[in-house]
C-alpha positions in Angstrom: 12.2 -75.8 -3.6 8.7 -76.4 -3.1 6.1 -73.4 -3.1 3.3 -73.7 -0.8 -0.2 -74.8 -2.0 -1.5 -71.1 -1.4 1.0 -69.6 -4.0 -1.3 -70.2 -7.5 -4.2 -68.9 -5.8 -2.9 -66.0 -4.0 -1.5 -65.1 -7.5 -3.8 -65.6 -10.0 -6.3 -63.5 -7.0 -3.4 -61.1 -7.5 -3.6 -60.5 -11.6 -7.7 -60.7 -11.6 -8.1 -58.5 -8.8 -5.2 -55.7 -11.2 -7.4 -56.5 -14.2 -10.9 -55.6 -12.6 -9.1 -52.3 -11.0 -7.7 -51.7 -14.3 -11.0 -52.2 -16.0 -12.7 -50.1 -13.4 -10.0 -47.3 -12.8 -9.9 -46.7 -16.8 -13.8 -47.2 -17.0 -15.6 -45.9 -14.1 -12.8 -43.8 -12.1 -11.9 -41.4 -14.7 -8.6 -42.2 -15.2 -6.9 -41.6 -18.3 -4.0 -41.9 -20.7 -0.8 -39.7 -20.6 -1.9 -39.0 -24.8 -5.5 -38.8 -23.4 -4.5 -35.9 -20.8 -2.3 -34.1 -23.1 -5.4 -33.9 -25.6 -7.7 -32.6 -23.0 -5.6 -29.9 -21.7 -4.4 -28.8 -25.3 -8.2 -28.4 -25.9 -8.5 -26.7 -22.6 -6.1 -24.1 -23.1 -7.3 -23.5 -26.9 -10.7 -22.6 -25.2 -9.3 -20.3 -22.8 -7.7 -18.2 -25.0 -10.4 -18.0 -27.6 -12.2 -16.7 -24.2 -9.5 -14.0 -22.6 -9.4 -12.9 -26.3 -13.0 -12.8 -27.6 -13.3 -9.1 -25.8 -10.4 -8.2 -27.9 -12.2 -9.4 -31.2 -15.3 -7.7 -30.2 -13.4 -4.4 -29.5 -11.8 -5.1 -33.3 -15.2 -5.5 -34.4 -16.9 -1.9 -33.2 -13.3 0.3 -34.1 -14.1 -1.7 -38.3 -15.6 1.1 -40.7 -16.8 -1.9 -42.6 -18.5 -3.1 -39.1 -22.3 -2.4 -40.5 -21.7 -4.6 -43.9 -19.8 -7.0 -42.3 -22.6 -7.9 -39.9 -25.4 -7.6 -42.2 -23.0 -10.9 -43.8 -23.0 -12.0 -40.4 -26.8 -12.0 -39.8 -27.6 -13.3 -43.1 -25.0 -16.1 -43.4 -25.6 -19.5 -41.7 -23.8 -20.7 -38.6 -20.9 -22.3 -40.2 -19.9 -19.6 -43.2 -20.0 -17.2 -39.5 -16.7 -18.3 -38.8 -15.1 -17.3 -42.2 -16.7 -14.3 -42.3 -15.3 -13.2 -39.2 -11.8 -14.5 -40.1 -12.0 -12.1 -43.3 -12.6 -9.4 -41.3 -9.7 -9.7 -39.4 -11.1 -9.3 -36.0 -9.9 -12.6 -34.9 -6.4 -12.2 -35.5 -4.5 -11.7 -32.3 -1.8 -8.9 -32.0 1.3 -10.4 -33.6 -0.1 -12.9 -35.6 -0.4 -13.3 -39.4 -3.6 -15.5 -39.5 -7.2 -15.6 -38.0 -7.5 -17.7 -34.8 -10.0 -20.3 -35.4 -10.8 -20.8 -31.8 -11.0 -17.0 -31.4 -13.3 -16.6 -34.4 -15.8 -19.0 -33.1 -16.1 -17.3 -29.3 -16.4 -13.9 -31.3 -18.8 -15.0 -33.7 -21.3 -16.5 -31.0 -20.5 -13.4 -28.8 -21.6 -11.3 -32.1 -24.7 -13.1 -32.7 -25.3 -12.9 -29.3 -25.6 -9.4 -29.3 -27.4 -9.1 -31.9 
């Protein structure tokens, strides 16, 4: 069988042209990975809890006897021993769960300073 002359051209058009979209689509278009997307919205949803919960944690922190001492820590520490010290506390440990949220101690630990 013989395959017209147009054949090799038409299909090595074919693969350069799905490189360059490929190139471009993964590039410039924004598209991603199946790993890549489950990455993003596992971060995503991390962030949104730490911010429906960060009330709660602030709430936690004004019913603390301790609250006074444990922000005089807060003020005087630097920004990363913040996180800890809010951890110790307790106030970012969600209802039900035995340890600190890291997430949740971050939000609440800028939404402390904040206020401050």
């Amino acid at each position: 069988m013989q395959l017209p002359e147009w054949t090799k051209p038409a299909l090595l058009g074919a693969g350069a042209g799905a490189v360059a979209l490929a190139v471009i689509g993964f590039s410039w278009g924004g598209w991603v990975t199946g790993n890549s997307a489950a990455e993003m919205s596992s971060k995503q949803s991390m962030a949104a809890i730490a911010t429906a919960l960060t009330p709660y944690c602030l709430q936690n922190s004004q019913g603390d006897p301790n609250s006074a001492e444990i922000m005089a820590k807060l003020k005087a520490a630097s920004g990363y021993q913040r996180r800890g010290i809010v951890e110790e506390a307790g106030w970012a440990t969600p209802l039900g769960a035995e340890k600190p949220d890291r997430a949740l101690a971050e939000a609440c630990q800028a939404a402390l300073i904040k206020d401050v």
